[in-house]
N, C-alpha and C positions, 0 to 999 in steps of 0.2 A: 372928744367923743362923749355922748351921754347915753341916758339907759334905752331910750326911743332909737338913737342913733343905731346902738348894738344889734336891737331886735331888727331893725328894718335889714341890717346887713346880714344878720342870722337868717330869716324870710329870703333873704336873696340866694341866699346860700345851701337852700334848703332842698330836699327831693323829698315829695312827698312831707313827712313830717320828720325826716333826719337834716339834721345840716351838720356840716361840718366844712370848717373854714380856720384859714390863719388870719391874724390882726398882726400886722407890723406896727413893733415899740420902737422907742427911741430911747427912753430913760427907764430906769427903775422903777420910778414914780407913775409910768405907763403902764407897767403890770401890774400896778400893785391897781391901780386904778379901773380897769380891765377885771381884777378877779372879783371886785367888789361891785361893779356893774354885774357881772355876772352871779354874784349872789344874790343881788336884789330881786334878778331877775324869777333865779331858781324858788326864795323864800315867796314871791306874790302866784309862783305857781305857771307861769310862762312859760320855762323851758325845765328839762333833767340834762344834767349837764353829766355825760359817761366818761368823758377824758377832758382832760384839761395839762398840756403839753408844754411847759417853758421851755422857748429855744434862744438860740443867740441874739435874733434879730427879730423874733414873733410870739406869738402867743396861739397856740394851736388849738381850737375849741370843737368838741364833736358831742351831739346829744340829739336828743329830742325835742323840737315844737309842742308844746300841747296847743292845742288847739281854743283859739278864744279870739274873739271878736278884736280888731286892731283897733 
C-alpha cells in the first residue's frame, strides 16, 4: 500500500468528509507502515486523523477529509 493508495481508500470510505475504515495487517511492519502513511498524509494537510485503533488483525482509522483537489 502506498500514500495515494490510503487516500483513495479513505475517499471510498468516506460520508460526506468523515471516513472511517479498517485496514487489515498481516505483520507488524504493516502497522507500523500504515501509521506512517498516515502521517504524511495528516503533515501535507489531507486528512485530521481523530482515532487511530490498533487491533489484532486491523488498523482502525476514523477522521476527517479536508477537502483538496485529488
Amino acid at each position: 500500500m502506498n500514500k495515494v493508495g490510503l487516500l483513495k481508500k479513505l475517499h471510498n470510505a468516506s460520508r460526506g468528509n468523515l471516513f472511517s475504515t479498517e485496514i487489515p495487517k498481516a505483520t507488524k511492519e504493516d502497522e507500523k507502515k500504515i501509521k506512517e502513511l498516515v502521517g504524511e498524509l495528516e503533515s501535507e494537510g489531507k486528512i485530521k486523523l481523530r482515532e487511530c485503533v490498533q487491533r489484532e488483525y486491523s488498523v482502525y482509522l476514523h477522521g476527517i477529509l479536508k477537502y483538496a483537489s485529488e
